[in-house]
py3Dmol code that shows the C-alpha trace and the ligand (Angstrom):
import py3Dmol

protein = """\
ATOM      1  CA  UNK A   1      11.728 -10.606 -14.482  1.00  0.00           C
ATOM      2  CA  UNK A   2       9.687  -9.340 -11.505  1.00  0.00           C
ATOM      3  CA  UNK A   3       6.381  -9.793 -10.727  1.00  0.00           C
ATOM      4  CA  UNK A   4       4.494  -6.910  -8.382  1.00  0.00           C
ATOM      5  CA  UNK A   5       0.930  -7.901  -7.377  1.00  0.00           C
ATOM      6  CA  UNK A   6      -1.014  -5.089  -5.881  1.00  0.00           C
ATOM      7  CA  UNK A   7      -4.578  -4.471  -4.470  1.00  0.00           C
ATOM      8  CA  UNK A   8      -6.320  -2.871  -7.384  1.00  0.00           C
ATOM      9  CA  UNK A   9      -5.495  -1.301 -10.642  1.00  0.00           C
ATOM     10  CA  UNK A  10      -5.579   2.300  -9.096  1.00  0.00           C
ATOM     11  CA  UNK A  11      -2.513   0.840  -6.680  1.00  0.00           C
ATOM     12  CA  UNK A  12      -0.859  -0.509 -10.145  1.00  0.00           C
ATOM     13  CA  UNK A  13      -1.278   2.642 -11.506  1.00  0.00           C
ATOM     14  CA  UNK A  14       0.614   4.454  -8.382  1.00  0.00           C
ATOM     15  CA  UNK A  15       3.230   2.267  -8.062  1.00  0.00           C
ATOM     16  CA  UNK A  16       4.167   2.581 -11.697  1.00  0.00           C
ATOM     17  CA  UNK A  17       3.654   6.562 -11.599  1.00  0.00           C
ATOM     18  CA  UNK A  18       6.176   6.566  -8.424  1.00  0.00           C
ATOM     19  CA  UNK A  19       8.935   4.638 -10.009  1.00  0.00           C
ATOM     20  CA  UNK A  20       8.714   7.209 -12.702  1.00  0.00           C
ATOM     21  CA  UNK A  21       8.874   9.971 -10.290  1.00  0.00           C
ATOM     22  CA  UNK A  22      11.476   8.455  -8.429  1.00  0.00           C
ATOM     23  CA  UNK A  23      13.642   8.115 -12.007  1.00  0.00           C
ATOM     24  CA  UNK A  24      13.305  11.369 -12.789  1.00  0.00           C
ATOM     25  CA  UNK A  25      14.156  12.881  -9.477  1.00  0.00           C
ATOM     26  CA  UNK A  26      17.481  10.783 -10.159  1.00  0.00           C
ATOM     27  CA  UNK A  27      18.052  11.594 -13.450  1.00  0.00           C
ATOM     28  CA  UNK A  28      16.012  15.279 -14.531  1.00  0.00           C
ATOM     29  CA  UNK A  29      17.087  15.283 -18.301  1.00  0.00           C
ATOM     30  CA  UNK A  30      15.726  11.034 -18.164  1.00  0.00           C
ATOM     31  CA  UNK A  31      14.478   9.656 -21.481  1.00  0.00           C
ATOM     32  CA  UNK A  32      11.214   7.459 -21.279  1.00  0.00           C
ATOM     33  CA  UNK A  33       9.546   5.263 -23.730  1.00  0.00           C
ATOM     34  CA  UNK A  34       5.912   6.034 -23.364  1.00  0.00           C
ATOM     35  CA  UNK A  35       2.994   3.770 -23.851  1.00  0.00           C
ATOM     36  CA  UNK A  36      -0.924   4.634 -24.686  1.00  0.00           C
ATOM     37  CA  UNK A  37      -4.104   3.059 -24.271  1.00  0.00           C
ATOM     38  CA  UNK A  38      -6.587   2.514 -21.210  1.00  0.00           C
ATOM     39  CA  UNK A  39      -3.930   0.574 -19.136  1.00  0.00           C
ATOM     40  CA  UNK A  40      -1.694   3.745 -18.993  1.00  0.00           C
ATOM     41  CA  UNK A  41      -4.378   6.415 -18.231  1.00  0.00           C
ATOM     42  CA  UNK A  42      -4.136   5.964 -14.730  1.00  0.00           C
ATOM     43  CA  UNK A  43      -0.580   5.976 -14.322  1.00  0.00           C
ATOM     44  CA  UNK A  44      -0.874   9.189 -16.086  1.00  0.00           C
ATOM     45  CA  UNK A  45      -3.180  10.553 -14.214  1.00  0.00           C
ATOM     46  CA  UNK A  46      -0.729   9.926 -11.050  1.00  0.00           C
ATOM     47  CA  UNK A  47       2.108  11.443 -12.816  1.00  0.00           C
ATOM     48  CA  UNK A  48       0.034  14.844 -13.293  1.00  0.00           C
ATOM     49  CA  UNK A  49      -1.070  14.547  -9.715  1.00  0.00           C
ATOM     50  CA  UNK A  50       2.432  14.401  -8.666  1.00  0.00           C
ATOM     51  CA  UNK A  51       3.080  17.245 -10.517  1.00  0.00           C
ATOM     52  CA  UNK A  52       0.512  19.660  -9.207  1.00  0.00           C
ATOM     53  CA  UNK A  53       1.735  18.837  -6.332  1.00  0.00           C
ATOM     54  CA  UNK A  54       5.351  19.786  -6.638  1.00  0.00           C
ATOM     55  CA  UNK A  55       6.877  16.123  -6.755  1.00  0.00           C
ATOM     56  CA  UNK A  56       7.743  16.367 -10.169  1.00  0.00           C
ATOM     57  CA  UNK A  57       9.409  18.490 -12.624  1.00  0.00           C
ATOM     58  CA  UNK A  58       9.399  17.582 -16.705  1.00  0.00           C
ATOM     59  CA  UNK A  59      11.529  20.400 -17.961  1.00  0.00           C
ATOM     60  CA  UNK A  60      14.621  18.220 -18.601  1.00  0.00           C
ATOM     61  CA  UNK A  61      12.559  14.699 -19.238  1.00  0.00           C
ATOM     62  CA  UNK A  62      12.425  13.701 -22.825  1.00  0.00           C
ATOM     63  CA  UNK A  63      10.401  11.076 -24.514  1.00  0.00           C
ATOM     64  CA  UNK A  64       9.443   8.530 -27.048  1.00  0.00           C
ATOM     65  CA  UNK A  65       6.405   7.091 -27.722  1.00  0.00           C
ATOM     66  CA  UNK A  66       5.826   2.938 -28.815  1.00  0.00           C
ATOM     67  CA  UNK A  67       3.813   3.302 -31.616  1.00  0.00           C
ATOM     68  CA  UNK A  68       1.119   5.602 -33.614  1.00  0.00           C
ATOM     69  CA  UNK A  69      -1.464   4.428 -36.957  1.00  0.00           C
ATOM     70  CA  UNK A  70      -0.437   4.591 -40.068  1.00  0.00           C
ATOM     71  CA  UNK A  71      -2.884   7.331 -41.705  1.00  0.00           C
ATOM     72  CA  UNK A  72      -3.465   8.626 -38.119  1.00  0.00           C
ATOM     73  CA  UNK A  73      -3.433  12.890 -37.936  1.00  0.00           C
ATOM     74  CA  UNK A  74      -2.113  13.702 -34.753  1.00  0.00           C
ATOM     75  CA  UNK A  75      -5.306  16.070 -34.606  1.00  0.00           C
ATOM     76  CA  UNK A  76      -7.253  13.404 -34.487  1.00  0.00           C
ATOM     77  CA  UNK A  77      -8.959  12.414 -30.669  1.00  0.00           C
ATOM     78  CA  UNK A  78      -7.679   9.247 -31.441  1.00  0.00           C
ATOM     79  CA  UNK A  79      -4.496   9.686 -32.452  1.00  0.00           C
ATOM     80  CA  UNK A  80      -1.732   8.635 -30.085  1.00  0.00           C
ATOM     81  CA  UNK A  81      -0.574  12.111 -30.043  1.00  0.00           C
ATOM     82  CA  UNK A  82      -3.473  13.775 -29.237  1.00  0.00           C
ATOM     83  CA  UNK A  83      -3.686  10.784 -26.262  1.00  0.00           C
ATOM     84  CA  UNK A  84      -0.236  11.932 -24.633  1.00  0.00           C
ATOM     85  CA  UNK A  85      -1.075  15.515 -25.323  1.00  0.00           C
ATOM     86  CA  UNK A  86      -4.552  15.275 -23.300  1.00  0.00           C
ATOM     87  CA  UNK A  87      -3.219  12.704 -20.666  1.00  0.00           C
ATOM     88  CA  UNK A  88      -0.019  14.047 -20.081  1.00  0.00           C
ATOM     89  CA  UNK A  89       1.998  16.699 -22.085  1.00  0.00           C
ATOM     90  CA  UNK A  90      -0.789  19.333 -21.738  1.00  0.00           C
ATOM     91  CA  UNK A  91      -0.817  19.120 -17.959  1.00  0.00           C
ATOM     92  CA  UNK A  92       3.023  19.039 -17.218  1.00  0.00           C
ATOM     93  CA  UNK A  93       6.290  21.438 -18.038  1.00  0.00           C
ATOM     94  CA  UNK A  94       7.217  19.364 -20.356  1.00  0.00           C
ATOM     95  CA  UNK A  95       8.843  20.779 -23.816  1.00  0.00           C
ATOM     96  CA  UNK A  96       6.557  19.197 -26.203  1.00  0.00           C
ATOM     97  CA  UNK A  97       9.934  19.371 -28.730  1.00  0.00           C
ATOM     98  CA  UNK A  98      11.519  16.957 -26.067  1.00  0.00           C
ATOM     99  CA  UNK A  99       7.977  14.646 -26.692  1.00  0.00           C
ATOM    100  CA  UNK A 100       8.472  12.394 -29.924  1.00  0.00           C
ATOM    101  CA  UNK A 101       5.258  10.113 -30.884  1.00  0.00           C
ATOM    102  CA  UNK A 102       5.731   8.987 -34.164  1.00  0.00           C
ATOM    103  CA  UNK A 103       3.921  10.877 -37.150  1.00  0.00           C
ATOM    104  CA  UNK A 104       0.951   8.731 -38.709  1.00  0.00           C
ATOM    105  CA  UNK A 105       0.870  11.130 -41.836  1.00  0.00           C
ATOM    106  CA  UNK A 106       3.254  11.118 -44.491  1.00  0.00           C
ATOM    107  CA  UNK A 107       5.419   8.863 -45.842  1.00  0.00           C
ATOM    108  CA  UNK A 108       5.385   5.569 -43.577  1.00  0.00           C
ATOM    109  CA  UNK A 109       8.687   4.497 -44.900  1.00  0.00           C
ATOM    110  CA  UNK A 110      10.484   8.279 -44.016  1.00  0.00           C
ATOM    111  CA  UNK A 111       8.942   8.878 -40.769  1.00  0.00           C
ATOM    112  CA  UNK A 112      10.478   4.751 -39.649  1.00  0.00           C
ATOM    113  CA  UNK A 113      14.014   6.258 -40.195  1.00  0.00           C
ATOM    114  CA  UNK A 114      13.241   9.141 -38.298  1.00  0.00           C
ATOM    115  CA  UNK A 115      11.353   6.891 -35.304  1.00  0.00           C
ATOM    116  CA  UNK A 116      14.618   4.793 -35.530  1.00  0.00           C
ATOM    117  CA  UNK A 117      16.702   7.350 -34.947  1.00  0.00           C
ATOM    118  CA  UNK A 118      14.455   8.697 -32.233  1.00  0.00           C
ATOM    119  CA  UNK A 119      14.540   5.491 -30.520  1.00  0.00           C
ATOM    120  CA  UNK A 120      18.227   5.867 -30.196  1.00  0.00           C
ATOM    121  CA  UNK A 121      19.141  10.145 -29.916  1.00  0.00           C
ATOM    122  CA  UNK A 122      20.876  10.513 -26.744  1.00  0.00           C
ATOM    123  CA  UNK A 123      20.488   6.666 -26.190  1.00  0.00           C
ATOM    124  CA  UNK A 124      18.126   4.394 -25.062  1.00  0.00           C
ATOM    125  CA  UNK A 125      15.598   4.845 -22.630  1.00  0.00           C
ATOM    126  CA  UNK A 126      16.240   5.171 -19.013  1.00  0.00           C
ATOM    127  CA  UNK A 127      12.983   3.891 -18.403  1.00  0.00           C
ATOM    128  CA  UNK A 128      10.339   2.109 -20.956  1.00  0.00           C
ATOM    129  CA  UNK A 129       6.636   1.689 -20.185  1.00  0.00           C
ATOM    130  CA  UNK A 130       4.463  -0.977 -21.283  1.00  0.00           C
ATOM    131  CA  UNK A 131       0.854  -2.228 -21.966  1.00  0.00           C
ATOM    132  CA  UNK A 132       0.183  -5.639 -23.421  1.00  0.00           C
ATOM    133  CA  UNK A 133      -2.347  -7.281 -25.863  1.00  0.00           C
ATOM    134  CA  UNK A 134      -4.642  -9.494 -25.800  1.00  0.00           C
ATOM    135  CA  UNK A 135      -2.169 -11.904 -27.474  1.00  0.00           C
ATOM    136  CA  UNK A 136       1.088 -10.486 -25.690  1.00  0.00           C
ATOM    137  CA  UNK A 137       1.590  -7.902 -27.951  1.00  0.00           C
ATOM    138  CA  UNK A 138       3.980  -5.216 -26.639  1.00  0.00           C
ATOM    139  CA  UNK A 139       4.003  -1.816 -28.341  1.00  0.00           C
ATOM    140  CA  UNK A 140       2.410  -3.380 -31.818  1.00  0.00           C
ATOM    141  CA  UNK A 141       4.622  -6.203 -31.933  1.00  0.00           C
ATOM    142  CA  UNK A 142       2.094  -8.956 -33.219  1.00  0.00           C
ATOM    143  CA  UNK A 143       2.973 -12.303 -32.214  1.00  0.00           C
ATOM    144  CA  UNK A 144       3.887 -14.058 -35.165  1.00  0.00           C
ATOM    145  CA  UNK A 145       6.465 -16.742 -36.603  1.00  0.00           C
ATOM    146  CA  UNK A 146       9.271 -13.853 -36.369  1.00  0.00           C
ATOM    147  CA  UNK A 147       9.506 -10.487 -34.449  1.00  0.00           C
ATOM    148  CA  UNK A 148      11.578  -7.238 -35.435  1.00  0.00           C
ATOM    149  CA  UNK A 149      13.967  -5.774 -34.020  1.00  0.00           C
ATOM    150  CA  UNK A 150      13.542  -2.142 -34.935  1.00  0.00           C
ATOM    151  CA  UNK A 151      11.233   0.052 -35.637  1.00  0.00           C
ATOM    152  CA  UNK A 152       9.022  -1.253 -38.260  1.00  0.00           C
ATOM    153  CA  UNK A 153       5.411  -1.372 -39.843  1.00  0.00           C
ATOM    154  CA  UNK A 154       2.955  -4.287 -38.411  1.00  0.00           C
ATOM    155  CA  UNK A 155      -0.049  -5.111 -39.907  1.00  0.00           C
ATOM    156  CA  UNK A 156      -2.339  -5.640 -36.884  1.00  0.00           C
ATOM    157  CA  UNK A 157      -3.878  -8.735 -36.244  1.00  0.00           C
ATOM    158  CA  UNK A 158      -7.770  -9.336 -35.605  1.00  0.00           C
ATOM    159  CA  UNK A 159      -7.378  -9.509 -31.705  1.00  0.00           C
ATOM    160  CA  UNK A 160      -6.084  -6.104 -31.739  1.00  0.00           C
ATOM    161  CA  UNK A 161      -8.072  -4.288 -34.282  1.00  0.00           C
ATOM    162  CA  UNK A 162     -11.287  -6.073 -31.871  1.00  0.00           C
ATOM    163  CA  UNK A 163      -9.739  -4.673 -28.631  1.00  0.00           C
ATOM    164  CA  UNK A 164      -9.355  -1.113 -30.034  1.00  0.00           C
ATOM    165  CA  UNK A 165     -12.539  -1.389 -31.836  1.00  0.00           C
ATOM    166  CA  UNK A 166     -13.920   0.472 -28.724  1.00  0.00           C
ATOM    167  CA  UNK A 167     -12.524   3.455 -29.399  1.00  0.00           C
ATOM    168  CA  UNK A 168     -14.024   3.945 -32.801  1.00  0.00           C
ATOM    169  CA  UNK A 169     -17.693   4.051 -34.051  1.00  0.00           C
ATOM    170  CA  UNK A 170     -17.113   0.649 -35.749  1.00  0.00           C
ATOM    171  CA  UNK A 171     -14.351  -2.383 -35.960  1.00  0.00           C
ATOM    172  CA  UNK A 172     -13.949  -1.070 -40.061  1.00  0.00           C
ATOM    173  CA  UNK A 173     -13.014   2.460 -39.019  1.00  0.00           C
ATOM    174  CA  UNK A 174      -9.634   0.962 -37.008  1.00  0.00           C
ATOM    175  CA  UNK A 175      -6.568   1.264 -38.702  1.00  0.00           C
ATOM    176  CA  UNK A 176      -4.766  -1.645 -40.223  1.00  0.00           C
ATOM    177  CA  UNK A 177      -1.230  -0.748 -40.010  1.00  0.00           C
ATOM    178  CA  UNK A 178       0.704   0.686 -37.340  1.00  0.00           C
ATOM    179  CA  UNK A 179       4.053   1.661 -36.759  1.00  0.00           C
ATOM    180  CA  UNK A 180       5.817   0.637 -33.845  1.00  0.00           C
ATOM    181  CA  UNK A 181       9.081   0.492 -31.761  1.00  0.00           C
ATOM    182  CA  UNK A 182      10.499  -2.966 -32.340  1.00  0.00           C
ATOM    183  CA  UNK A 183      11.566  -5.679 -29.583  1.00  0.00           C
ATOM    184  CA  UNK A 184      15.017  -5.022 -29.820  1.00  0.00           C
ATOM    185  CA  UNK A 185      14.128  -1.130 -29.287  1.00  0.00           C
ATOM    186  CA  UNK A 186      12.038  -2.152 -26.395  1.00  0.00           C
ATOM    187  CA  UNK A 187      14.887  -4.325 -24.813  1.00  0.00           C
ATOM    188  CA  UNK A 188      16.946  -1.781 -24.808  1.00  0.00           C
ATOM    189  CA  UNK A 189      15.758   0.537 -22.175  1.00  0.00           C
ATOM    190  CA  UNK A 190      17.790   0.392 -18.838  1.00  0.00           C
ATOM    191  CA  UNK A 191      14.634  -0.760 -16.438  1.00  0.00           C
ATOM    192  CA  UNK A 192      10.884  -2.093 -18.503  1.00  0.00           C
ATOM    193  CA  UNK A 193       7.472  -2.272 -16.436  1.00  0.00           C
ATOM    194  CA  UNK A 194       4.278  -3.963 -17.908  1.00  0.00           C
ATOM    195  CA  UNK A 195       0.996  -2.779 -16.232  1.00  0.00           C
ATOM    196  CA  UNK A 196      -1.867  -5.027 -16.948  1.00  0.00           C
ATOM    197  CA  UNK A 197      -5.427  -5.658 -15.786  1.00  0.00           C
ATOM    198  CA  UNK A 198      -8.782  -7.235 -16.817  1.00  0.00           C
ATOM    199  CA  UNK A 199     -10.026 -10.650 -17.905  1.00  0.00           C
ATOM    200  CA  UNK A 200      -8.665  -9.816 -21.683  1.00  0.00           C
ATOM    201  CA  UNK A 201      -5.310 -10.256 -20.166  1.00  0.00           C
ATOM    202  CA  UNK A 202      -5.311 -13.356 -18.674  1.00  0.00           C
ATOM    203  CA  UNK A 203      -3.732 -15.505 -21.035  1.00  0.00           C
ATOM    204  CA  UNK A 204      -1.001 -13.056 -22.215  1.00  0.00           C
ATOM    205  CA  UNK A 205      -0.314 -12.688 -18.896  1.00  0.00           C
ATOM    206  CA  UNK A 206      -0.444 -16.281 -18.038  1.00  0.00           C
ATOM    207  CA  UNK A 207       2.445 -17.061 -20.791  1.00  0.00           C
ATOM    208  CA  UNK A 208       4.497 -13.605 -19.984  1.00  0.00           C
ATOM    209  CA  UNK A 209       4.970 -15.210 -16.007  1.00  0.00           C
ATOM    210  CA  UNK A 210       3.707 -18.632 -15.268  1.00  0.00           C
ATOM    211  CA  UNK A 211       6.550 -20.283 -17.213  1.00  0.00           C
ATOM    212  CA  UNK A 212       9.796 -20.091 -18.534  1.00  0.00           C
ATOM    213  CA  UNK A 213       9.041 -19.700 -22.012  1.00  0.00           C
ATOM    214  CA  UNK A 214      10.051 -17.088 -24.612  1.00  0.00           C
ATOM    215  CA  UNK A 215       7.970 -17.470 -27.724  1.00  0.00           C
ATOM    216  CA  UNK A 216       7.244 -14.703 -30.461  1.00  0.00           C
ATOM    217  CA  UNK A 217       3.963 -16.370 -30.253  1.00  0.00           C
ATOM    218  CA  UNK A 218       3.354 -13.751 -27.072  1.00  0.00           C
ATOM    219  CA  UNK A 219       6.146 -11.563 -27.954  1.00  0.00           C
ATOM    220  CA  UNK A 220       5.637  -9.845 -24.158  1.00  0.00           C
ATOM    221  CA  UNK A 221       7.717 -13.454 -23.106  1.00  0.00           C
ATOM    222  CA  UNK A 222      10.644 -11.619 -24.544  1.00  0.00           C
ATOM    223  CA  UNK A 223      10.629  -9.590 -21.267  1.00  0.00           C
ATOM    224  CA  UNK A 224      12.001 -12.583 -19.507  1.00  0.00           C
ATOM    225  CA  UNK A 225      15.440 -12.285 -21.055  1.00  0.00           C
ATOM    226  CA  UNK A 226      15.857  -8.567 -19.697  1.00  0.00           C
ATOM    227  CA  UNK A 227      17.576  -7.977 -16.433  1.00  0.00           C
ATOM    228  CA  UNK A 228      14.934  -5.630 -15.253  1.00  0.00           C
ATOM    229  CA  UNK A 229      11.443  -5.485 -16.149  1.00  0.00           C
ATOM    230  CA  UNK A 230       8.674  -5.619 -13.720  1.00  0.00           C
ATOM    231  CA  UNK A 231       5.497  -6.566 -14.625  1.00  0.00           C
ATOM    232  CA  UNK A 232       2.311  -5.264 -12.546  1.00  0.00           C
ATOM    233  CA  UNK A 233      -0.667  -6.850 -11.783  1.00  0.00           C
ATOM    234  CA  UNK A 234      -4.002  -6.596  -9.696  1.00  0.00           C
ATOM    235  CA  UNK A 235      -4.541  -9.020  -6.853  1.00  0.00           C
ATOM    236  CA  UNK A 236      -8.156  -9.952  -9.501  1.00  0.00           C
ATOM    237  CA  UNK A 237      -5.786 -10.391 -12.484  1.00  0.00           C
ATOM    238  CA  UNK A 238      -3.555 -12.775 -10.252  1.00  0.00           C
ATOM    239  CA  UNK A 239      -5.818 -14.754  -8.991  1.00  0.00           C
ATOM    240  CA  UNK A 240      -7.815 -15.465 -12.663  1.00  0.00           C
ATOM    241  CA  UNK A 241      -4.427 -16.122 -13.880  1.00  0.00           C
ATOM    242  CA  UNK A 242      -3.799 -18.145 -11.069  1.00  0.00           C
ATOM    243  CA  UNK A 243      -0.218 -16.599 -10.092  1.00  0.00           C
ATOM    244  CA  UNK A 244       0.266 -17.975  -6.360  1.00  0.00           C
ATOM    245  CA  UNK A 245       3.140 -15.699  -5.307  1.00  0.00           C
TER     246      UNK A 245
END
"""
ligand_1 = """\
9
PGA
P -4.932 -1.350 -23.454
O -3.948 -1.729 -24.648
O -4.101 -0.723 -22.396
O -5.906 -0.363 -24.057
O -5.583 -2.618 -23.018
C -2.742 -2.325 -24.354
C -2.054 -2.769 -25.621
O -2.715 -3.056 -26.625
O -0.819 -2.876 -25.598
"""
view = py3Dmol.view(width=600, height=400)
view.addModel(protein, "pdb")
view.setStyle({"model": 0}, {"cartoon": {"style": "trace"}})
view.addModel(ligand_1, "xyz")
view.setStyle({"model": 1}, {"stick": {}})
view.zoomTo()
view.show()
């Protein structure tokens, strides 16, 4: 596993949005496994940048997103949907039939089969982008005594319902049950990059690279057993973390 350390969390942001560009000028039809929330809304922002400015072209791309609420209508400004759709999809050519973020309506148990077999149409991901919690979480992967391999429902824990507490009016109006790609999923794309920033992320990013350690405890250590993930960090993030390279 890599670690980048850049100036600020708008250079994080373009370095991550220029591997992406540089994957799909390799590979047009590529599949990526997209990721929401406030760490990726920069990195989007690049991406539509790029686009406008002719670097980029999403016809062929197809994607899949890490996770959505249970009980979530994709109409809903907080839906994860609704998130790609305003920070991405809407401002790109891509085919929003080629987009997949799973369904939070419905029946939870139908729309995991149809997530799992998602995750794997066409095959993995070329490319997989990632967030992390404030307890290592990737996707909604809660660390606990065991992890998942597939596709699954979590039951979120505290930490996270706090963190996305600032999205709703109150904590009680956040979901308690997501679904969400599983590790194995996860591990499965061809190349994995983290982006994180903030003093919230210090000590998931503190077990995810200042030791050797894989624990489901901070299920983002299971990155260190892939043969290429990168995970990006702010020079502030670094330095609270106390990373020296
Ligand atoms: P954030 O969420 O980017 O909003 O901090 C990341 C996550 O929970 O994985």
């Amino acid at each position: 596993m890599k670690v980048i350390v850049t100036g600020s969390f708008d250079e994080s942001s373009r370095m991550v949005a220029q591997r992406i560009t540089q994957i799909i000028t390799q590979k047009p039809a590529a599949k990526l496994g997209l990721a929401t929330g406030g760490s990726c809304e920069g990195i989007y922002a690049h991406l539509v940048e790029l686009y406008k400015a002719g670097q980029l072209d999403f016809s062929q791309v197809r994607t899949v997103n890490l996770d959505e609420y249970v009980g979530m209508s994709p109409d809903n400004p907080l839906s994860y949907r609704k998130y790609m759709n305003s920070n991405l999809f809407d401002h790109v050519n891509i085919d929003k039939a080629n987009t997949y973020v799973p369904g939070g309506m419905g029946d939870p148990e139908e729309e995991i089969k149809t997530f799992r077999s998602k995750v794997r149409e066409g095959g993995w991901a070329d490319f997989q982008l990632l967030g992390i919690g404030v307890s290592g979480h990737i996707g909604f992967n809660e660390a606990r005594d065991t992890l998942q391999a597939s596709a699954h429902l979590e039951e979120l824990d505290e930490s996270t319902i706090r963190a996305n507490s600032r999205y709703f009016e109150d904590e009680s109006q956040v979901p308690r049950r997501a679904m969400t790609m599983g590790m194995g999923d996860i591990l499965s794309a061809e190349e994995i990059m983290l982006i994180a920033s903030g003093p919230s992320k210090v000590e998931a990013i503190r077990g995810l690279i200042m030791d050797d350690t894989v624990t489901t405890h901070n299920p983002s250590t299971f990155l260190k057993l892939h043969r290429n993930a990168t995970v990006v960090i702010d020079r502030e993030l670094a330095d609270w973390v106390g990373w020296k390279g």
